[in-house]
N, CA, C and O of each residue as an XYZ file, in Angstrom:
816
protein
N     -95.907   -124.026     76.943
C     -96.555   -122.970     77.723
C     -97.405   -122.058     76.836
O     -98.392   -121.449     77.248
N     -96.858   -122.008     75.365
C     -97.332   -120.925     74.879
C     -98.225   -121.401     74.121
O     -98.637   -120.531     73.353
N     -98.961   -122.880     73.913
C    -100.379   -123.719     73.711
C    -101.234   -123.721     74.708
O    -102.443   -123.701     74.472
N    -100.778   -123.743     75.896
C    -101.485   -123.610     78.015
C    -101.855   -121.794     77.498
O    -103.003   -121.375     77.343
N    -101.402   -121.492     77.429
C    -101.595   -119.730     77.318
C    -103.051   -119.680     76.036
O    -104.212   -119.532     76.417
N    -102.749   -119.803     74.848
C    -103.738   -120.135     74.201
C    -104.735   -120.878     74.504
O    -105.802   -120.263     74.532
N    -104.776   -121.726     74.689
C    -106.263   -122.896     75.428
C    -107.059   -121.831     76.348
O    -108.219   -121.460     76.167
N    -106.332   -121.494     77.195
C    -106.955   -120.698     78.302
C    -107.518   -119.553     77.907
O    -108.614   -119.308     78.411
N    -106.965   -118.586     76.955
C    -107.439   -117.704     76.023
C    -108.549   -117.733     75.606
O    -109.523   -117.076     75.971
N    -108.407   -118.944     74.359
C    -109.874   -119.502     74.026
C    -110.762   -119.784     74.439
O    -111.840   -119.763     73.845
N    -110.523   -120.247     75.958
C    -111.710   -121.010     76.350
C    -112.605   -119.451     76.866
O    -113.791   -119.161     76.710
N    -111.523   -118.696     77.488
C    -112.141   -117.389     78.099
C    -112.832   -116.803     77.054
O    -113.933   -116.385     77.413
N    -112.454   -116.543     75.347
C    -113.268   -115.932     74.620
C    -114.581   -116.472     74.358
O    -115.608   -115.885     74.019
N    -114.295   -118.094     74.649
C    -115.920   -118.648     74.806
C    -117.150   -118.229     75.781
O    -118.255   -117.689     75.732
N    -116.492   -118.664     76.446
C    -117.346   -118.088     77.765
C    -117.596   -116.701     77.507
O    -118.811   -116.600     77.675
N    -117.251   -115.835     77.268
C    -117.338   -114.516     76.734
C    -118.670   -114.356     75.671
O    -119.670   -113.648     75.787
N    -118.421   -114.944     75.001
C    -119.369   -115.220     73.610
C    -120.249   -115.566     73.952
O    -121.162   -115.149     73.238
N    -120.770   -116.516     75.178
C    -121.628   -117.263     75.846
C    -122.586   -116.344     76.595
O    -123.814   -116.413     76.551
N    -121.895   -115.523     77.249
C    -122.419   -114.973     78.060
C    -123.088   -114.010     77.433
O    -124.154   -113.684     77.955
N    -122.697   -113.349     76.263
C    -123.008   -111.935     75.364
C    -124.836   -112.959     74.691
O    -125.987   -112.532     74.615
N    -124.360   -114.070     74.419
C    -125.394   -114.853     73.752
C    -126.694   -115.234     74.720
O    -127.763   -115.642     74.267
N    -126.438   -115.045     76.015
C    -127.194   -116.143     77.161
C    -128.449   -114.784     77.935
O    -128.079   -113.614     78.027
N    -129.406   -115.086     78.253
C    -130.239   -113.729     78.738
C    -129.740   -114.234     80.665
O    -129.649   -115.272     81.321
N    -129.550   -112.787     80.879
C    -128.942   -112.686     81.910
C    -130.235   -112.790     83.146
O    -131.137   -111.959     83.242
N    -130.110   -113.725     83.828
C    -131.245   -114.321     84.901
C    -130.932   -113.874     86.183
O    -131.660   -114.254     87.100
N    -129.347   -112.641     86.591
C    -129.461   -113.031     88.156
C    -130.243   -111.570     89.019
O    -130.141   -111.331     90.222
N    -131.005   -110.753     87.995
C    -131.880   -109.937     88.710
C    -133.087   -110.701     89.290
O    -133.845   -111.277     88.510
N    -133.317   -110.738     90.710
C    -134.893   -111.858     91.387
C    -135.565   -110.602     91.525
O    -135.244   -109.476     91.906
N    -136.899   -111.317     90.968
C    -138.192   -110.010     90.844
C    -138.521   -109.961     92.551
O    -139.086   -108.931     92.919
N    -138.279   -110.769     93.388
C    -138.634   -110.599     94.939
C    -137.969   -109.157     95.295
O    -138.461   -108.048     95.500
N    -136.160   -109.836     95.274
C    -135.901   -107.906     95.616
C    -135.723   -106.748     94.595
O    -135.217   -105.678     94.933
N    -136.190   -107.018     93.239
C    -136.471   -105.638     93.069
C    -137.680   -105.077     93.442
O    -137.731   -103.853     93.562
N    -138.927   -105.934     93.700
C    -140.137   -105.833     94.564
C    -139.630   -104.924     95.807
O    -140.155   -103.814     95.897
N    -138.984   -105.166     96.453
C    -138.506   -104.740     97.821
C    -137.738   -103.151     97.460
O    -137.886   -102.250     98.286
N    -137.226   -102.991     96.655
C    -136.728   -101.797     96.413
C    -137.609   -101.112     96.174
O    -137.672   -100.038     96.772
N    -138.700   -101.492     95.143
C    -139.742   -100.258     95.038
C    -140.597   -100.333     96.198
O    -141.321    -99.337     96.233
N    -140.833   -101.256     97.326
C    -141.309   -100.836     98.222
C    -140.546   -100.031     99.189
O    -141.151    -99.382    100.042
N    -139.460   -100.027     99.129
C    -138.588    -99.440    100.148
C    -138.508    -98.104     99.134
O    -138.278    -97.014     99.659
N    -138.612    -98.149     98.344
C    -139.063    -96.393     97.538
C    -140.447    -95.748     97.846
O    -140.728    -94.549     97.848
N    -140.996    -96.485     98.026
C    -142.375    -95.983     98.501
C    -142.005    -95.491     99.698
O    -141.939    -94.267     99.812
N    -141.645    -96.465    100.989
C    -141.663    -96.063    102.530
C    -140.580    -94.867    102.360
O    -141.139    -94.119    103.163
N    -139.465    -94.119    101.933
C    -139.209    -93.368    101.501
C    -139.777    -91.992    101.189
O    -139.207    -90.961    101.546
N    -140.914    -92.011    100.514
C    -141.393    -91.178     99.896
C    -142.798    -90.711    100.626
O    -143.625    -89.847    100.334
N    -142.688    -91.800    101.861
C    -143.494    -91.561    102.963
C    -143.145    -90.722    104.310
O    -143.846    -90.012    105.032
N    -141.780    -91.093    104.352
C    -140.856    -90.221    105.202
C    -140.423    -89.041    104.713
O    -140.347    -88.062    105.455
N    -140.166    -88.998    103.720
C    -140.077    -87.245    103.044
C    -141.089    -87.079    103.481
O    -141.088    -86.239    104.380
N    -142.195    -87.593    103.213
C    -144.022    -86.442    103.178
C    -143.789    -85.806    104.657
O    -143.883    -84.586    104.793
N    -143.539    -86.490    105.559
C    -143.341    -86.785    107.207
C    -142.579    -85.517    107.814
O    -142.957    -84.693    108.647
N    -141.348    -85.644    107.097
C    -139.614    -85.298    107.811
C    -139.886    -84.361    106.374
O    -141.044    -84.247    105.973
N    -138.897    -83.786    105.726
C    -139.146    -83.157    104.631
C    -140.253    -82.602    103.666
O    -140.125    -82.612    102.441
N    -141.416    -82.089    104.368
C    -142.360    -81.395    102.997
C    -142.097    -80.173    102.094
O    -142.586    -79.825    101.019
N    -140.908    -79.498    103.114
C    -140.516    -78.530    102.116
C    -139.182    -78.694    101.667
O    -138.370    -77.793    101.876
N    -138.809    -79.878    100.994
C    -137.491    -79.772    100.331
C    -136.660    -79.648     99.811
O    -135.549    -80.176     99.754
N    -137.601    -78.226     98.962
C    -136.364    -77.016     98.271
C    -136.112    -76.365     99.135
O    -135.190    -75.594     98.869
N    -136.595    -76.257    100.361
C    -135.226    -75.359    101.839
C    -135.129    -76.531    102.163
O    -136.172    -76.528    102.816
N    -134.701    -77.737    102.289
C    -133.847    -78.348    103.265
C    -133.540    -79.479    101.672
O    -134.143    -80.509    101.372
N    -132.663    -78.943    101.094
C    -132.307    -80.289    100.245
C    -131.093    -80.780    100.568
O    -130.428    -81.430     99.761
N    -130.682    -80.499    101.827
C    -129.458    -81.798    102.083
C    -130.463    -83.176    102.630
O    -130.128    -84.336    102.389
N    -131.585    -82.858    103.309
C    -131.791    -83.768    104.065
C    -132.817    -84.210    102.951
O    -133.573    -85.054    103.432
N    -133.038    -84.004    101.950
C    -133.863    -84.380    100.805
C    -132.775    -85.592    100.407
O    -132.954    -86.809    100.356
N    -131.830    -84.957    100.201
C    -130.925    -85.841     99.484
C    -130.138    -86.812    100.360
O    -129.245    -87.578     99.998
N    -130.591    -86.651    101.463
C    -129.929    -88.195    102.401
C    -130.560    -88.836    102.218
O    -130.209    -89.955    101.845
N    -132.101    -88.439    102.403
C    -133.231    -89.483    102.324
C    -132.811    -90.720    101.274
O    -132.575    -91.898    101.544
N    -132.802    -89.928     99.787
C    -132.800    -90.521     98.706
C    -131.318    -91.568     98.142
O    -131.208    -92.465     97.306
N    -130.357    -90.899     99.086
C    -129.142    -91.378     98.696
C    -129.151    -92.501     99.456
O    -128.729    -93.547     98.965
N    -129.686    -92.457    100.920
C    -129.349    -93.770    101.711
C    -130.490    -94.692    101.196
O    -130.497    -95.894    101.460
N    -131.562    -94.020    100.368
C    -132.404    -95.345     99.483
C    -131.946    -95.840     98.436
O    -132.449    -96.814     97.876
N    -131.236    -95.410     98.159
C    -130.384    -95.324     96.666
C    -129.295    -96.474     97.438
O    -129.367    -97.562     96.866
N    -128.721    -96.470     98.120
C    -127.405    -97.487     98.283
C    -128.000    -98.490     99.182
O    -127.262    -99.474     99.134
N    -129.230    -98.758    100.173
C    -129.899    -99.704    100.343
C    -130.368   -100.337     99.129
O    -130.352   -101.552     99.328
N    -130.726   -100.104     98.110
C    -131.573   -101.033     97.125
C    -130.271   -101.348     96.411
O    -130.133   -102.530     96.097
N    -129.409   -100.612     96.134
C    -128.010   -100.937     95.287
C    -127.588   -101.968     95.986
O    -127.353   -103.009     95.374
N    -127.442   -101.924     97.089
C    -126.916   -103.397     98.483
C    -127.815   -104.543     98.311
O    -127.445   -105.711     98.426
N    -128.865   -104.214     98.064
C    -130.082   -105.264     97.934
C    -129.695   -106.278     96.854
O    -129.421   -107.476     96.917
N    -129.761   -105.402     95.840
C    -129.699   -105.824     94.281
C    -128.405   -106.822     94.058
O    -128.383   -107.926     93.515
N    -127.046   -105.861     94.821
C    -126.048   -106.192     94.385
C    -125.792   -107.518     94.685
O    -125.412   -108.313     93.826
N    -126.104   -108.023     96.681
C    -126.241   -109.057     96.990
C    -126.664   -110.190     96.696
O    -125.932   -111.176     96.775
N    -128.043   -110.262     96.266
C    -128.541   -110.997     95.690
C    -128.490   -110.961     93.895
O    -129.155   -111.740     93.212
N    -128.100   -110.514     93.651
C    -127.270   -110.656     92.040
C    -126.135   -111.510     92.394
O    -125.812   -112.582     91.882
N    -125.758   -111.071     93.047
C    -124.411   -112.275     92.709
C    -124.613   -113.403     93.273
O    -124.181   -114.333     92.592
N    -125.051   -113.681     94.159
C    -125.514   -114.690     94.459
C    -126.526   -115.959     93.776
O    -126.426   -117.182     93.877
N    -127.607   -115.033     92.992
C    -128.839   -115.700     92.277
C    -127.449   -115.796     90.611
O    -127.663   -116.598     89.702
N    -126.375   -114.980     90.594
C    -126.109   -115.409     89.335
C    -125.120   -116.317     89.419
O    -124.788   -116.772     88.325
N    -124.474   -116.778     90.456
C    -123.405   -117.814     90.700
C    -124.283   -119.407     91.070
O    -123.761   -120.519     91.147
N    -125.652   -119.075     91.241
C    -126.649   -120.065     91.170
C    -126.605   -120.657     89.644
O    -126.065   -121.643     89.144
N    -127.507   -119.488     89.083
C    -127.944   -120.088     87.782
C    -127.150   -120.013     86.474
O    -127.332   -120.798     85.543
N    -126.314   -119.079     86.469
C    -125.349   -119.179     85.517
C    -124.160   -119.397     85.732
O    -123.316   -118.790     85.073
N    -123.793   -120.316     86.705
C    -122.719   -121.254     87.353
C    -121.179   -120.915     86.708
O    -120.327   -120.323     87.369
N    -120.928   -121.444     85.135
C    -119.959   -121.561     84.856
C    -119.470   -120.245     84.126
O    -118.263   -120.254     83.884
N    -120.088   -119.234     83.767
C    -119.913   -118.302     83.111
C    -120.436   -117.244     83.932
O    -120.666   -116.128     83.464
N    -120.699   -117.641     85.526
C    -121.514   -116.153     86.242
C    -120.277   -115.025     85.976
O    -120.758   -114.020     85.452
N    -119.193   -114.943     86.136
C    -118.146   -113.618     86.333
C    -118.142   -113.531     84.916
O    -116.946   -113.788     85.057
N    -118.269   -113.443     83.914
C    -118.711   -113.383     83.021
C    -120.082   -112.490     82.783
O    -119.971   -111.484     82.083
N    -121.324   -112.814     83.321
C    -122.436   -112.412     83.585
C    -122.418   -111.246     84.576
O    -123.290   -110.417     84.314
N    -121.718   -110.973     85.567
C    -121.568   -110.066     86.158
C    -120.990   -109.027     85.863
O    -121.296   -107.928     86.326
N    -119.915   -109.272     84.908
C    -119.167   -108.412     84.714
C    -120.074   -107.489     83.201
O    -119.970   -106.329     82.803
N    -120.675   -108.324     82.852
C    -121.323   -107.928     81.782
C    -122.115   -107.292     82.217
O    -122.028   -106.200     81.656
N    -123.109   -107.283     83.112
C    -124.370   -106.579     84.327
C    -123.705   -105.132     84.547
O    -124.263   -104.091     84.200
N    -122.729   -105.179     85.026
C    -122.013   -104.289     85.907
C    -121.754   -103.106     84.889
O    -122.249   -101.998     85.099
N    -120.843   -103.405     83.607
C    -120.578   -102.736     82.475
C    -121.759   -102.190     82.236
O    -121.990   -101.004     82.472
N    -122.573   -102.970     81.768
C    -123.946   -102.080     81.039
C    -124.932   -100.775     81.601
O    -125.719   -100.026     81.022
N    -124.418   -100.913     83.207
C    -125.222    -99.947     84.574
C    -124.207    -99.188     84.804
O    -124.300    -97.992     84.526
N    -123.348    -99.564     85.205
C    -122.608    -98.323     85.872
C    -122.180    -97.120     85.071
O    -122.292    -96.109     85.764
N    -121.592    -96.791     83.492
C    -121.453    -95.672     83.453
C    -123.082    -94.529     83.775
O    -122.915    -93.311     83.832
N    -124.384    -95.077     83.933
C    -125.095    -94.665     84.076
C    -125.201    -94.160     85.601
O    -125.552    -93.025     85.923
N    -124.774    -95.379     86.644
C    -124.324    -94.522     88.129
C    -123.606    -93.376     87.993
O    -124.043    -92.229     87.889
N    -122.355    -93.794     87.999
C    -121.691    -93.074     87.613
C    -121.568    -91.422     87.062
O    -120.753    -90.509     87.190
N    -122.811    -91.617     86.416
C    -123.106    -89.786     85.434
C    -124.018    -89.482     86.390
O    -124.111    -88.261     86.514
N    -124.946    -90.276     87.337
C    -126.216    -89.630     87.827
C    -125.479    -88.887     88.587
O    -125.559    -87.661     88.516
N    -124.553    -89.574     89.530
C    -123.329    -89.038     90.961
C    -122.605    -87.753     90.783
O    -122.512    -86.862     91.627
N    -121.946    -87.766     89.211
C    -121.388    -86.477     89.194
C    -121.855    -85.200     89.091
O    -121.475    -84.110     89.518
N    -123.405    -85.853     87.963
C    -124.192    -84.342     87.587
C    -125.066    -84.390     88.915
O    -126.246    -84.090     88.730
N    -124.694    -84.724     90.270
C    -125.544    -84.368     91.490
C    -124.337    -83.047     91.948
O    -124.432    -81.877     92.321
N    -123.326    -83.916     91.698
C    -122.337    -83.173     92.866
C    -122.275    -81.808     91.382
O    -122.276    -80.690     91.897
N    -122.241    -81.752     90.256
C    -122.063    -80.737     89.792
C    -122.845    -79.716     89.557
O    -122.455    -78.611     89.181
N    -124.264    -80.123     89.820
C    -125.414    -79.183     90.075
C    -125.492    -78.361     91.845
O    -125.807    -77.221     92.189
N    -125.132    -79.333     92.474
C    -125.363    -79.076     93.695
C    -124.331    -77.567     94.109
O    -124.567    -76.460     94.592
N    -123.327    -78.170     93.690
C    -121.908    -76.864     93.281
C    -121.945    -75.617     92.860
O    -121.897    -74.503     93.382
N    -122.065    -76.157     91.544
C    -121.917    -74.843     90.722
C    -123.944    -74.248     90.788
O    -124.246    -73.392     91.619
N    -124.683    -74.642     90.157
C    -125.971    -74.503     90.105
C    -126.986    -74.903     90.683
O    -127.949    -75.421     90.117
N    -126.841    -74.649     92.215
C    -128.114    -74.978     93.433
C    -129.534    -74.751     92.984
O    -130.540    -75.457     93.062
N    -129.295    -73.464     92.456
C    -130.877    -73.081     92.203
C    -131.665    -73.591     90.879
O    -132.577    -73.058     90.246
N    -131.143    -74.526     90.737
C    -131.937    -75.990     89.445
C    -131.645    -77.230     90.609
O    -132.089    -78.281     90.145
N    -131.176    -77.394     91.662
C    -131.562    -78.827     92.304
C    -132.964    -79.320     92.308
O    -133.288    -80.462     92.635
N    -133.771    -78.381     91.922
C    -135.102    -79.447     91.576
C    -134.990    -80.167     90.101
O    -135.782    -81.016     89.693
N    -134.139    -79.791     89.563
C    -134.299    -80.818     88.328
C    -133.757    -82.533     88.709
O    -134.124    -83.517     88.067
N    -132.953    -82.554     89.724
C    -132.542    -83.699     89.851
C    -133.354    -84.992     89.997
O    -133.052    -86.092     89.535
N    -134.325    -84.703     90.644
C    -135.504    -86.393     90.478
C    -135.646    -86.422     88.982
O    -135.481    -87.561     88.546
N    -135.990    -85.209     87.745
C    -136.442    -86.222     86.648
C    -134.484    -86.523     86.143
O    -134.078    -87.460     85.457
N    -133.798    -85.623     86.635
C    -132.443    -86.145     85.511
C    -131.950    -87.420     86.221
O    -131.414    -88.333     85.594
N    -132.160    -87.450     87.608
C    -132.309    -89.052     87.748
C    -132.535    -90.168     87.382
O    -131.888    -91.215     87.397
N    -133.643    -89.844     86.997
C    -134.798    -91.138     86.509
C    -134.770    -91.220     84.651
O    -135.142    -92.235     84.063
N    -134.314    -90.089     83.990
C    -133.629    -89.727     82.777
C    -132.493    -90.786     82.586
O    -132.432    -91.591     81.656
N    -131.712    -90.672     83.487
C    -129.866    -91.306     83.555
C    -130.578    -92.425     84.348
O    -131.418    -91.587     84.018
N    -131.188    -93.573     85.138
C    -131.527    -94.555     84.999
C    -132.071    -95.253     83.699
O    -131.888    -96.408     83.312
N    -132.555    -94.565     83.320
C    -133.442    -94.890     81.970
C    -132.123    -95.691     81.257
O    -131.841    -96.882     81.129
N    -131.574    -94.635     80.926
C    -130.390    -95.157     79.931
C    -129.798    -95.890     80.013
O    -129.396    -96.477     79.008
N    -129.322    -96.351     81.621
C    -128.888    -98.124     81.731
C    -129.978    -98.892     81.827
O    -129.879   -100.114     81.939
N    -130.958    -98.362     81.800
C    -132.028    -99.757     81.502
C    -132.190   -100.139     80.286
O    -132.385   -101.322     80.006
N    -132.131    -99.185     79.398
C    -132.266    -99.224     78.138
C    -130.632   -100.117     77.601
O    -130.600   -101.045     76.793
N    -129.633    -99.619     78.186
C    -128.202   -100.559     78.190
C    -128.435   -101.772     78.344
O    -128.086   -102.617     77.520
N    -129.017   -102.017     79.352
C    -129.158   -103.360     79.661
C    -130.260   -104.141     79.122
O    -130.426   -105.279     79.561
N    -131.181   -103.593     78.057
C    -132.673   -104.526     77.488
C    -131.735   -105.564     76.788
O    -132.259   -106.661     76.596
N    -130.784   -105.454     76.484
C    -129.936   -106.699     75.288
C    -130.052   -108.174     75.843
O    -130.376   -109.236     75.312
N    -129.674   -107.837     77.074
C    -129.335   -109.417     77.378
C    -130.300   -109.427     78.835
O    -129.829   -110.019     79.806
N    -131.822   -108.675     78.972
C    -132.906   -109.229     79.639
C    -133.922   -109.412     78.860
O    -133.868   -109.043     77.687
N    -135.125   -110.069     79.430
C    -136.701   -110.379     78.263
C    -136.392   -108.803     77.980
O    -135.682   -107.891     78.401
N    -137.604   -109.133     76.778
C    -137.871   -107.886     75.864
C    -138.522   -106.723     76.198
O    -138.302   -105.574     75.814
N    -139.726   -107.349     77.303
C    -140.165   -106.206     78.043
C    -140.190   -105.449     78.489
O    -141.029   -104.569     78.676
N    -138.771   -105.719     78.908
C    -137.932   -104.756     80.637
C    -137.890   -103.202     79.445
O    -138.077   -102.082     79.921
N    -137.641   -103.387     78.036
C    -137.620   -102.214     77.485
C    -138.507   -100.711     78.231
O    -138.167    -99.547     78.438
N    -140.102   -101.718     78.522
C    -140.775   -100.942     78.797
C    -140.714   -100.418     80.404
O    -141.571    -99.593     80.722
N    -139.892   -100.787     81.279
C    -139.742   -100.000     82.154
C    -138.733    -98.834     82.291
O    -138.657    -98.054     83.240
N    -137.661    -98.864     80.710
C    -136.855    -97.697     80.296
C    -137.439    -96.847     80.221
O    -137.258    -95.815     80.866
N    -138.500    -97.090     79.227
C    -139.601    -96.527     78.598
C    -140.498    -95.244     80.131
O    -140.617    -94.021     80.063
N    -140.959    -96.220     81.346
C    -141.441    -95.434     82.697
C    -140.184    -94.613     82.958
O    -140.140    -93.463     82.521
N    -139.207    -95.098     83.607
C    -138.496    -94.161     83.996
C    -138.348    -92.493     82.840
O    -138.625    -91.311     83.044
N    -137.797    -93.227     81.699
C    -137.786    -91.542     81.182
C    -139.086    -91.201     80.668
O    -138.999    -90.753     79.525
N    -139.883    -91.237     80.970
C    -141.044    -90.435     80.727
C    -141.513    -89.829     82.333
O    -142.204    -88.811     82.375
N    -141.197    -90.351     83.304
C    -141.372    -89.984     84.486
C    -140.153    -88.964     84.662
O    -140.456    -87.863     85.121
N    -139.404    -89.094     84.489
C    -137.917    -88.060     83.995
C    -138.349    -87.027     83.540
O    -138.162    -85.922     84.048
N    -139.011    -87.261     82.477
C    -139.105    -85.563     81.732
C    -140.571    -84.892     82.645
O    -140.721    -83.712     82.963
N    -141.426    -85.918     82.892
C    -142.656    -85.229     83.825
C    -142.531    -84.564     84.645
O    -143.355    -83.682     84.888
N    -140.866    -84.869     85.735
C    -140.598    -84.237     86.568
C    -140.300    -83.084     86.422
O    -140.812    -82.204     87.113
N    -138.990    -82.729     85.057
C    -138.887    -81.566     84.448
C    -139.490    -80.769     83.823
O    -139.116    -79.634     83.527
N    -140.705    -81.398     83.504
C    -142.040    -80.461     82.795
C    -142.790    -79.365     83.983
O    -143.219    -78.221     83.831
N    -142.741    -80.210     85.142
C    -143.511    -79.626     85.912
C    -142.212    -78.021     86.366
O    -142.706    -76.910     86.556
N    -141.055    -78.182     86.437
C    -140.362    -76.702     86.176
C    -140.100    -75.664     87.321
O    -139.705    -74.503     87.220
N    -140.429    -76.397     88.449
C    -140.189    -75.700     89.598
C    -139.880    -76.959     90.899
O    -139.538    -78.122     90.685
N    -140.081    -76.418     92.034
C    -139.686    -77.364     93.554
C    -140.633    -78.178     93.451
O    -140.646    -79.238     94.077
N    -141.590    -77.797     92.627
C    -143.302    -79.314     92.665
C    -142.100    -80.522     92.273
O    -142.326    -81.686     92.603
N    -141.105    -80.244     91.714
C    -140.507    -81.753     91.211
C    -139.600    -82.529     92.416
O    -139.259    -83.706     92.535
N    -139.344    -81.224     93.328
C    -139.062    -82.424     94.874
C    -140.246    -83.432     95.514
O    -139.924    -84.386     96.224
N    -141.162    -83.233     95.305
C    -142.708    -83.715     96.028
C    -141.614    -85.543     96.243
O    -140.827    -86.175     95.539
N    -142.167    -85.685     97.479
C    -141.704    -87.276     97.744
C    -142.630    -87.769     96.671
O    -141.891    -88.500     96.011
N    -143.589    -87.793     96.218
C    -144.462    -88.489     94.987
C    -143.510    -88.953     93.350
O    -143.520    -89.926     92.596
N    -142.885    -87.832     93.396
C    -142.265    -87.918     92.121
C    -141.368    -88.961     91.742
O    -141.358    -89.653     90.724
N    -140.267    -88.953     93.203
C    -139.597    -89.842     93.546
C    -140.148    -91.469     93.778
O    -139.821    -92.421     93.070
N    -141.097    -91.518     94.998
C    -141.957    -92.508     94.573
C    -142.464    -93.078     94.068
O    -142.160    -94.267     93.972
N    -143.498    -92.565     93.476
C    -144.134    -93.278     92.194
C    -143.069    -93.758     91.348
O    -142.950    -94.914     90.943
N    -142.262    -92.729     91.099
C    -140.952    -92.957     89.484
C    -140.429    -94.723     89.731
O    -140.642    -95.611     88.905
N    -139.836    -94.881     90.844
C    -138.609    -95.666     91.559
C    -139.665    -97.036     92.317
O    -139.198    -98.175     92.327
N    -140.445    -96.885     92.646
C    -141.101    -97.718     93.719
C    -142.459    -98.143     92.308
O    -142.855    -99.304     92.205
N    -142.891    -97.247     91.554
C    -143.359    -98.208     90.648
C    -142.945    -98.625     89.196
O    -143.565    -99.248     88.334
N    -141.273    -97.894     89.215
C    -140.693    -98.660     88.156
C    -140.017    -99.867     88.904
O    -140.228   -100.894     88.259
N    -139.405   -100.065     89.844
C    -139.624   -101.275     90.284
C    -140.002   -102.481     90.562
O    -139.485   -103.596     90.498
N    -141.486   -101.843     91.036
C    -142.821   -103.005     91.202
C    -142.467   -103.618     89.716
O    -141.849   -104.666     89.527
N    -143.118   -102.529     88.459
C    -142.812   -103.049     87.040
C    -141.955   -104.118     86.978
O    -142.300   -105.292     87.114
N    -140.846   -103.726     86.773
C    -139.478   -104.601     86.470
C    -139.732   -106.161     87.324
O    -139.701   -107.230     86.715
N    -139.941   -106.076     88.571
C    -140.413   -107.206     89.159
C    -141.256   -108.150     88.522
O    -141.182   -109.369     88.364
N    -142.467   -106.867     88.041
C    -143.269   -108.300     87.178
C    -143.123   -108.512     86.383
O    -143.915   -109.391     86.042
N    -142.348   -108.186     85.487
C    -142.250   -108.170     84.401
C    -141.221   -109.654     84.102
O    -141.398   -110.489     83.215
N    -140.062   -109.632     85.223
C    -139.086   -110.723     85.369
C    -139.816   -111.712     85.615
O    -139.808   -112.646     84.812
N    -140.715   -111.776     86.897
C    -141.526   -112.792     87.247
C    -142.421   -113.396     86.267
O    -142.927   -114.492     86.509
N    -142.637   -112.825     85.273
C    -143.977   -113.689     84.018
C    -142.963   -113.885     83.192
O    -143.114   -114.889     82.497
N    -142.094   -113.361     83.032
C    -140.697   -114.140     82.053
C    -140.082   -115.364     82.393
O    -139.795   -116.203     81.539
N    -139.857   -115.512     83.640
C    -139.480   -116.450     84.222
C    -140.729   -117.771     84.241
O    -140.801   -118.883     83.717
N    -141.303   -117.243     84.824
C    -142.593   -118.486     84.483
C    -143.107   -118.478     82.959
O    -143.937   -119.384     82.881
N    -142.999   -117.986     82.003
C    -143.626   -118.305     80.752
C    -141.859   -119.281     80.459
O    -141.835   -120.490     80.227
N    -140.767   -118.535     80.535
C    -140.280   -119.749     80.402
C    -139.810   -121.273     81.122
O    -139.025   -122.092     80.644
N    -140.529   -121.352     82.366
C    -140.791   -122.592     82.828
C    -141.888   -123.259     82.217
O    -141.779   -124.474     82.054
N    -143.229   -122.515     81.744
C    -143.971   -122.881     80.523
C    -143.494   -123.931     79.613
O    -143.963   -125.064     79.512
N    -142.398   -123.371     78.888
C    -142.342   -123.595     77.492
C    -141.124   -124.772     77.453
O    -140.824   -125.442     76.464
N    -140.328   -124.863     79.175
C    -139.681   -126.238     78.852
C    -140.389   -127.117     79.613
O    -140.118   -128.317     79.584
């Protein structure tokens, strides 16, 4: 039993090793396409329903939250799915590795909402760039094991992050900020997967 215990061990530290070694394929540039368009239509309905949403930032922040867990549903779905496709024998492996590298970054965006919102209301306009700040950083988590490029959509988000905070007042609720940030770091990331993916159908 205690050789069955080992084997199984090993084989798991392989697969482990494998996966740390292997570039992770189950993000599809189709729906992250769809998220930044569904960030756009978003940021069309604020303009609409919300133009002044330093007085109404609950309904600022439904907007954004129920876009926020639609594209998370999007993503999540088809991640696991596109990664139990292509990285078959080691996908839970791959997922679990995905998952690790993003979430303490959920995770911090969620609390410093609920802890601004609390204690310090009158800075809730900082939240679109510390958003897009604390995305950054799991993108930047995660450049290891995607193409090299995706760096550069870390790169959009926190610079769109601090733009928001530069600007230093409610101009940083504008549905634009949000939009543009999310709907064309998106688009990005999309193409960016998509010419990765075909340069390496290229090259085998």
């Amino acid at each position: 039993m205690n050789h069955l215990n080992k084997a199984l061990a090993d084989i798991s530290s392989i697969r482990r090793q494998v996966a740390h070694s292997t570039q992770f394929r189950g993000y599809g540039p189709a729906t992250l396409a769809t998220t930044g368009i569904v960030a756009l239509a978003a940021a069309v309905l604020q303009a609409r329903w919300v133009p002044d949403a330093a007085n109404h930032i609950s309904f600022y922040l439904s907007i954004w939250s129920d876009t926020a867990l639609l594209s998370a549903a999007l993503i999540a779905t088809q991640t696991y799915t596109r990664t139990r496709r292509i990285h078959s024998g080691i996908a839970d492996e791959m997922l679990r590795m995905a998952v690790v590298q993003f979430l303490p970054s959920v995770g911090a965006g969620v609390l410093l909402t609920v802890v601004l919102l609390h204690y310090v209301s009158g800075a809730a306009w900082m939240l679109p760039g510390l958003w897009q700040i604390i995305f950054s950083l799991g993108v930047f988590s995660s450049c290891r094991f995607l193409p090299r490029p995706v760096v550069t959509v870390g790169v959009w988000y926190l610079l769109t992050g601090l733009t928001c905070i530069s600007l230093g007042d409610s101009r940083a609720l504008s549905p634009w900020t949000m939009g543009i940030a999310y709907g064309g770091g998106q688009l990005l990331a999309a193409g960016i997967l998509l010419f990765s993916t075909r340069e390496e159908r290229d090259e085998e």
